[in-house]
C-alpha positions as CSV (number, residue, x, y, z in Angstrom):
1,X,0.0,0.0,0.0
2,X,3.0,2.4,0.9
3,X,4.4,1.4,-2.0
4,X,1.5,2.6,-4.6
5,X,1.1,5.8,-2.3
6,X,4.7,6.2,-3.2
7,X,4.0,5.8,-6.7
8,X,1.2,7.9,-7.3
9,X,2.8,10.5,-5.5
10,X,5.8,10.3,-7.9
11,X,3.1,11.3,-10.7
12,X,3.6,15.1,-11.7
13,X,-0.5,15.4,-12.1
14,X,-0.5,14.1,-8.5
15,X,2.0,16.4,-7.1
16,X,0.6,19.9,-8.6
17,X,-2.6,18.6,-6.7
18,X,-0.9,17.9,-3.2
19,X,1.2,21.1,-3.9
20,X,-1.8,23.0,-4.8
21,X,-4.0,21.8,-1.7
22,X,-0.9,22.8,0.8
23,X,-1.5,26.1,-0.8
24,X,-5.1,26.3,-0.3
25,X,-4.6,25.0,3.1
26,X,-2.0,27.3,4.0
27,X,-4.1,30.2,2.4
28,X,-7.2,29.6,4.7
29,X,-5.1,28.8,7.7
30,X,-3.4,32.0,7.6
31,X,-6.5,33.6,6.7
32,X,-8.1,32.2,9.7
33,X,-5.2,33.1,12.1
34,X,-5.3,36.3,10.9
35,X,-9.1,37.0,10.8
36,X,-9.1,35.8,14.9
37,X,-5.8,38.4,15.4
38,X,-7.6,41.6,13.8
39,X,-11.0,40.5,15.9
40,X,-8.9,40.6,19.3
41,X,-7.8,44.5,18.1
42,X,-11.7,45.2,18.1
43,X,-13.3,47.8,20.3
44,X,-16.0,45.6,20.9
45,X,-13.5,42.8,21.4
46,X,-11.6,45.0,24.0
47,X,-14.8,46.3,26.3
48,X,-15.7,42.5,26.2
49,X,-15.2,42.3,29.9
50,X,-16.7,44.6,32.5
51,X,-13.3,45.3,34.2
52,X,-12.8,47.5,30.8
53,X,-16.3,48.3,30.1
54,X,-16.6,49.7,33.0
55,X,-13.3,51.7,34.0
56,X,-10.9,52.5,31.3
57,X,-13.8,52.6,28.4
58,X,-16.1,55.2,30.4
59,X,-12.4,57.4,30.6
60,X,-11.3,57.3,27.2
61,X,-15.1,58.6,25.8
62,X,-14.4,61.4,27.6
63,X,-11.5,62.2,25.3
64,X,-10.4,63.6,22.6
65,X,-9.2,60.1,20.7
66,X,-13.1,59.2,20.9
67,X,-14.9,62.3,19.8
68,X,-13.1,65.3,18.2
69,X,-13.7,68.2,15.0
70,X,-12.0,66.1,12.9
71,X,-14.0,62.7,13.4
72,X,-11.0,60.8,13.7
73,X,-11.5,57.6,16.5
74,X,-8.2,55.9,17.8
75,X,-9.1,52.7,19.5
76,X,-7.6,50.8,22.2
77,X,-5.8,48.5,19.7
78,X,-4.5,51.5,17.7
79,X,-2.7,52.8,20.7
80,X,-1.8,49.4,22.6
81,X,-1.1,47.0,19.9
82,X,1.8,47.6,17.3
83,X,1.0,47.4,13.9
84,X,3.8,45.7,12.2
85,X,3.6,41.9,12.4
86,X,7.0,40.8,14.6
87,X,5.8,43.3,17.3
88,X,1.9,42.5,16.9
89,X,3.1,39.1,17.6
90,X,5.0,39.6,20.7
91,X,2.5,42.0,22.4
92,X,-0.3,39.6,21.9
93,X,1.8,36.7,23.2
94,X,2.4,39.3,26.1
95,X,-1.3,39.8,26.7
96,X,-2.1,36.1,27.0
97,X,-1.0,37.2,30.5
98,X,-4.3,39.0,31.2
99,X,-6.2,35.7,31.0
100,X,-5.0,34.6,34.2
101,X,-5.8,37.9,35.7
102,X,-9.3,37.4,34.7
103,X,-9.5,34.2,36.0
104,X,-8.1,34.9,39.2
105,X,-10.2,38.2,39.4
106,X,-6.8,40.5,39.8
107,X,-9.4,43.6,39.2
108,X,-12.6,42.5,38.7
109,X,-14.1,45.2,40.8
110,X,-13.3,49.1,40.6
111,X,-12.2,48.5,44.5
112,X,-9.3,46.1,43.1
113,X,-8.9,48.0,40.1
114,X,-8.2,51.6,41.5
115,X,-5.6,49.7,44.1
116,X,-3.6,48.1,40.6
117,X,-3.9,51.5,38.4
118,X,-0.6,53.1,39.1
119,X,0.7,49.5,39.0
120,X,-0.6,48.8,35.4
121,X,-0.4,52.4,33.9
122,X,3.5,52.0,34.9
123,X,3.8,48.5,32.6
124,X,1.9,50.7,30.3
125,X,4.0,54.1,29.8
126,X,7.4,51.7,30.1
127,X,6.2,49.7,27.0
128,X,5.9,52.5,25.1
129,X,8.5,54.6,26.6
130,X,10.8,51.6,25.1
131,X,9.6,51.9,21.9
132,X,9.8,55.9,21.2
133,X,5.7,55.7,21.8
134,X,5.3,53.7,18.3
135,X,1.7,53.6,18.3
136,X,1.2,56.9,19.1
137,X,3.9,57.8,16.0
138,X,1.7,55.8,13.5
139,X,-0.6,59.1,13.7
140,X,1.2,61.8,15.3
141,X,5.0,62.7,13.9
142,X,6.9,66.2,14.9
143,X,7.9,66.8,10.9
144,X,3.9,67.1,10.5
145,X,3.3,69.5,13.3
146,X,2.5,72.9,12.2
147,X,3.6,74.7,15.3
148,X,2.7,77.8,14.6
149,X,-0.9,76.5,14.9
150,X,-0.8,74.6,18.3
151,X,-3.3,76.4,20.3
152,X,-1.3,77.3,23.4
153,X,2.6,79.2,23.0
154,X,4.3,77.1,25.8
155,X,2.6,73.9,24.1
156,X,4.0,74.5,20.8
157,X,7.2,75.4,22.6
158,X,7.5,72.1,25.0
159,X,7.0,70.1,22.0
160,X,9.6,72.1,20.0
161,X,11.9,71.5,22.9
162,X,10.7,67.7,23.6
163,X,11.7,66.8,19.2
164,X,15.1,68.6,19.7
165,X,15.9,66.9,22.9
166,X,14.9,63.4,21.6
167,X,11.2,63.3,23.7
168,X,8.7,61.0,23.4
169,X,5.2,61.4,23.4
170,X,4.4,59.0,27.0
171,X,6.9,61.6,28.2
172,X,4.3,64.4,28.8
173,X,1.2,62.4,27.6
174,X,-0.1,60.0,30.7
175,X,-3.4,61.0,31.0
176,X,-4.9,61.9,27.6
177,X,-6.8,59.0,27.6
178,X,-7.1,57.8,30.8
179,X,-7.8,58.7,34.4
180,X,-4.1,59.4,35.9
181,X,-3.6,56.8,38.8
182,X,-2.9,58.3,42.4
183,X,1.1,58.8,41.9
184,X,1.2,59.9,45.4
185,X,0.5,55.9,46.4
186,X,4.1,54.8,44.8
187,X,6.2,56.5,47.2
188,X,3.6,56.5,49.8
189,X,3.8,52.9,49.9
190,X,7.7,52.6,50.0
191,X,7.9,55.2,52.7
192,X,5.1,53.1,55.0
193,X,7.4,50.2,54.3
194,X,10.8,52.5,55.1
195,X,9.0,53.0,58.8
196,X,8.1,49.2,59.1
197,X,11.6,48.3,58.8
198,X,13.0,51.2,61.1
199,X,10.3,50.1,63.2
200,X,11.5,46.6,62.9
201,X,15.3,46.7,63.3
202,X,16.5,50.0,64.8
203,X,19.7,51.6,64.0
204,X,22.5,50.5,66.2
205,X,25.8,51.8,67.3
206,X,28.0,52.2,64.3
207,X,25.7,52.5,61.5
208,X,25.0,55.5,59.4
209,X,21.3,55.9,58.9
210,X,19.6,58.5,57.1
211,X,16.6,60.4,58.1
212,X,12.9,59.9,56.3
213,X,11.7,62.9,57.7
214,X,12.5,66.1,60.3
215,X,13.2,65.1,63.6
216,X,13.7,66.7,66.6
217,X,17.1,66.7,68.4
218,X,18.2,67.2,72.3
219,X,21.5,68.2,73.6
220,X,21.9,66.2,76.4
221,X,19.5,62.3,76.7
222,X,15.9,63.8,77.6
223,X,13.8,61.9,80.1
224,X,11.0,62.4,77.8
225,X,10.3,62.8,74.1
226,X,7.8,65.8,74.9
227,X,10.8,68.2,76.0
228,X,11.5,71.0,74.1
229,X,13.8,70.1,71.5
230,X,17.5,71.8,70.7
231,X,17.1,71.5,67.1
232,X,15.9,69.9,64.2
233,X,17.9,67.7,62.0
234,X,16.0,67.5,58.2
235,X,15.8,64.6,55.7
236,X,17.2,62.9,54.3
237,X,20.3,63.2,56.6
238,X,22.7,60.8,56.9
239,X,24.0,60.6,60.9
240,X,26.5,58.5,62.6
241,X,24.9,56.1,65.5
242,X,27.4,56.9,68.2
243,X,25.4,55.0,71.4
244,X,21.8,53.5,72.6
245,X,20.5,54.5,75.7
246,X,16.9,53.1,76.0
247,X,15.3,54.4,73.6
248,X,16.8,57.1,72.2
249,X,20.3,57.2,69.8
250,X,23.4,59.6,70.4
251,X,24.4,60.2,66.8
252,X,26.7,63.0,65.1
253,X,25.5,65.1,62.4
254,X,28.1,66.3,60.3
255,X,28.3,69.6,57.3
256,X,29.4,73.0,57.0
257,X,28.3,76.2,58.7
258,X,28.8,79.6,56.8
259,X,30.2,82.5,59.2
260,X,27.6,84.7,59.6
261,X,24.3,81.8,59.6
262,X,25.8,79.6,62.5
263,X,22.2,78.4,63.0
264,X,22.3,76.2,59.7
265,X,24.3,73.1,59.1
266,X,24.4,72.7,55.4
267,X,25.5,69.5,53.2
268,X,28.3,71.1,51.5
269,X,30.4,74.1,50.9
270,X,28.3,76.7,49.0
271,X,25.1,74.5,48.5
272,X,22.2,75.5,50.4
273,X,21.2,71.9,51.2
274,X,20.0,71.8,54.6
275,X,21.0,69.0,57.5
276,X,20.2,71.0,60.3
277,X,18.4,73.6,62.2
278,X,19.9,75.1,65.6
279,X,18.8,76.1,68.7
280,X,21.5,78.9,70.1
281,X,22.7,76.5,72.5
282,X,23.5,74.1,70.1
283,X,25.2,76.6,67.9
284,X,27.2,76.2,70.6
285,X,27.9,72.7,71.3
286,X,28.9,72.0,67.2
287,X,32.7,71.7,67.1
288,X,34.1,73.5,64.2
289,X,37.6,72.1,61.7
290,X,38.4,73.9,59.0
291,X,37.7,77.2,57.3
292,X,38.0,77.7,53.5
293,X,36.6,80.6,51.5
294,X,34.2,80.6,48.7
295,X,35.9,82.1,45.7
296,X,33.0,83.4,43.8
297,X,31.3,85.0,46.8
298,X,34.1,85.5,49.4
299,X,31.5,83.8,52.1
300,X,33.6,81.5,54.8
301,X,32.5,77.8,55.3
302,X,33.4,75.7,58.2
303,X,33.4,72.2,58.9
304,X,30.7,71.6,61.5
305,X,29.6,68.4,63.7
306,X,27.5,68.2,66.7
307,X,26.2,65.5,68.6
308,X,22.8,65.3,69.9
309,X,20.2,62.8,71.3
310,X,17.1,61.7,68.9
311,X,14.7,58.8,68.7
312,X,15.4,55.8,66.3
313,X,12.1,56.1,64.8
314,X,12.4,57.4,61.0
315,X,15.8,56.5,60.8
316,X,16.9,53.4,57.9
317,X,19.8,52.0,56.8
318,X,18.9,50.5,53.6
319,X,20.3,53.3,51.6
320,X,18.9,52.0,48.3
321,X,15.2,51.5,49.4
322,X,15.8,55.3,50.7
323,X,17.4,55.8,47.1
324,X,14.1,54.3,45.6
325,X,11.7,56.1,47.8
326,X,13.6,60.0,46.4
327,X,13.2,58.6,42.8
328,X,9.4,57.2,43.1
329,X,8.6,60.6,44.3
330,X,11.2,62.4,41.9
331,X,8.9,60.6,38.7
332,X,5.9,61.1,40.7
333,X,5.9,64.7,40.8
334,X,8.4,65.6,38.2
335,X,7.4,63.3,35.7
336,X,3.7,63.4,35.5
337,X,3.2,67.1,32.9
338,X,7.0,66.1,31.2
339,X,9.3,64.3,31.1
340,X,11.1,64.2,34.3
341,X,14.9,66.1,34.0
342,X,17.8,64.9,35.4
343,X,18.7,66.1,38.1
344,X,22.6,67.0,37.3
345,X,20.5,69.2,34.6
346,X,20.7,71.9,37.5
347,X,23.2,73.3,40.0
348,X,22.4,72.4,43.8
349,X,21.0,75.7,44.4
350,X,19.1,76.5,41.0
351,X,16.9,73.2,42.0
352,X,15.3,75.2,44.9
353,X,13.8,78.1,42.1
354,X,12.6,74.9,39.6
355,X,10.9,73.0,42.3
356,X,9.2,76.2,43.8
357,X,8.4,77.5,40.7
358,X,6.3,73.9,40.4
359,X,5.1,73.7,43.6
360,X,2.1,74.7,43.1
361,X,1.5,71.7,40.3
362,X,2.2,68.6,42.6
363,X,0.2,67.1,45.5
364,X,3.1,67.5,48.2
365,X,3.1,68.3,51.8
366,X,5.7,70.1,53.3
367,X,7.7,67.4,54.5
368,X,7.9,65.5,51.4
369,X,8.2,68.5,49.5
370,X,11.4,69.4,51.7
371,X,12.8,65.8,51.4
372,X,12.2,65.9,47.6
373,X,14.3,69.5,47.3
374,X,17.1,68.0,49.1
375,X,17.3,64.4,47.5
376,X,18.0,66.5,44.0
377,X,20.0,68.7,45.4
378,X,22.1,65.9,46.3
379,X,22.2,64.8,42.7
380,X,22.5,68.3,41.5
381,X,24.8,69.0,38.5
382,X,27.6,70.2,41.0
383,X,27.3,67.6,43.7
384,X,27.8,64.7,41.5
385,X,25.0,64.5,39.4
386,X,25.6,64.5,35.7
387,X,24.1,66.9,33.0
């Protein structure tokens, strides 16, 4: 039987015919294949489930890529899903993932979904960050802006700026079809876990902690934490754990005083990076070292360190979980209307004009707006950052 199955397929005739039906076969596979991919790009396919019905669908008909003059609709697949076949491919195999979050009912109610928004619009604006915002590019390209026409000055003029400097469009467009997530909850969430730890495992004798937020400082070991403090020492700090005694810390704050504003420790020579605030008699407990001279304003710096008494609360030692906690709430704030700058794009003391002139655009209480001013400052183009 092989044999004559062999044979006849040895026949010309019989070849074009198996040739031709691989073809055909081949032909209304792919079709197939390809008729189920384009159906998964659908609107209705996308608002299929109530978790996007109901959230994300209600906020982008609200927006501009729904209704505008021009009667031009972008969907969700023309934004989330490349067009060009290799990355079509991969992104789909990517959202296979989601399955298993609607099976397991990850955010199948707006209480679960509001909790995972700043979560899943970070996957989101990293993806296309990564690819220089393709999707948005297959309808929106700076060579076909006419600038002069953009409605507002300072838009026409950030995007002017954002094409020379190599911007992308996620850069400075997060919400535009979309509710913005809470990007308070990010650093939030480290900083509750920062206090956990502190909590946790205090700092002990010869470690070098750094401050999450002001604290209060005595002279000498107070009998109670409700006595009038002899300072204030302001985050983040770095101090040196000198000695335990109950529950309070003798530590050593170290910077620079300038002559003339003895009742300011600052970071560094020049810089007007805060570590401390003093009460006279501590100006006269801090032991001074050298003295060297500014030579652009003729001001005298000294070397300054004091030791004082504080609580261990608010004090960690994992310097890169405080390193993560400054940038959360760097991208947070600085990153949300354009693309965050770096932070060596500024000298130490031209950051305190840029974040004030902000200020009034980010939702930032004084304390994390102080910790924030000082974390760039400490990244600043003249203390080590890079521009």
């Amino acid at each position: 039987m092989w044999k004559k199955t062999i044979d006849l397929l040895k026949r010309p005739t019989a070849l074009g015919l198996a040739g031709t039906a691989g073809i055909v076969v081949g032909v209304i596979g792919w079709g197939g294949f390809n008729t189920v991919m384009e159906a998964t790009n659908s609107l209705e396919f996308c608002i299929s489930c109530h978790e996007m019905r109901d959230t994300v669908y209600e906020e982008y008909k609200k927006t501009i890529h729904w209704s505008n003059p021009a009667g031009v609709r972008a969907i969700c697949s023309d934004c989330h899903v490349p067009k060009d076949w290799t990355h079509k491919i991969v992104r789909k195999v990517q959202a296979s993932g989601e399955i298993w979050g609607k099976i397991t009912g990850s955010i199948s109610t707006p209480e679960k979904f509001e909790a995972k928004r700043l979560e899943l619009a970070k996957h989101e604006w990293a993806r296309m960050k990564s690819s220089d915002s393709r999707e948005c590019r297959n309808c929106h390209s700076y060579e076909a802006m006419d600038f002069a026409h953009q409605k507002k000055k300072e838009a026409s003029d950030q995007m002017q700026k954002a094409w020379k400097d190599g911007g992308t469009c996620i850069d400075c467009h997060k919400g535009i079809a979309h509710k913005l997530p809470d990007m308070t909850a990010g650093y939030k969430a480290i900083f509750d876990e920062l206090v956990a730890a502190a909590s946790a495992a205090p700092a002990a004798p010869g470690s070098r902690p750094t401050t999450l937020a002001t604290k209060g400082f005595w002279l000498a070991r107070p009998s109670s934490t409700s006595a009038a403090a002899d300072g204030r020492v302001l985050a983040p700090t770095p101090v040196e754990v000198l000695e335990k005694d109950g529950g309070h810390l003798r530590v050593r704050i170290a910077g620079w005083q300038q002559e003339g504003a003895e009742r300011l420790i600052y970071a560094a020579q020049g810089k007007r990076i805060f570590v401390a605030a003093l009460g006279a008699d501590a100006v006269e407990k801090v032991a001074r070292g050298r003295t060297v001279t500014d030579p652009d304003t003729d001001q005298k710096w000294t070397e300054a360190t004091l030791t004082a008494w504080v609580t261990p609360d608010l004090l960690v030692s994992d310097a890169a979980k405080v390193e993560s906690y400054g940038a959360e709430m760097f991208n947070a704030s600085c990153g949300l209307c354009h693309a965050a700058p770096q932070t060596g794009h500024y000298l130490a003391n031209q950051w305190i004009g840029v974040l004030n002139a902000m200020k009034r655009f980010v939702a930032l209480d004084d304390e994390h707006y102080r910790f924030l001013q000082k974390w760039v400052q400490l990244r600043a183009q003249d203390t080590g950052g890079k521009h």
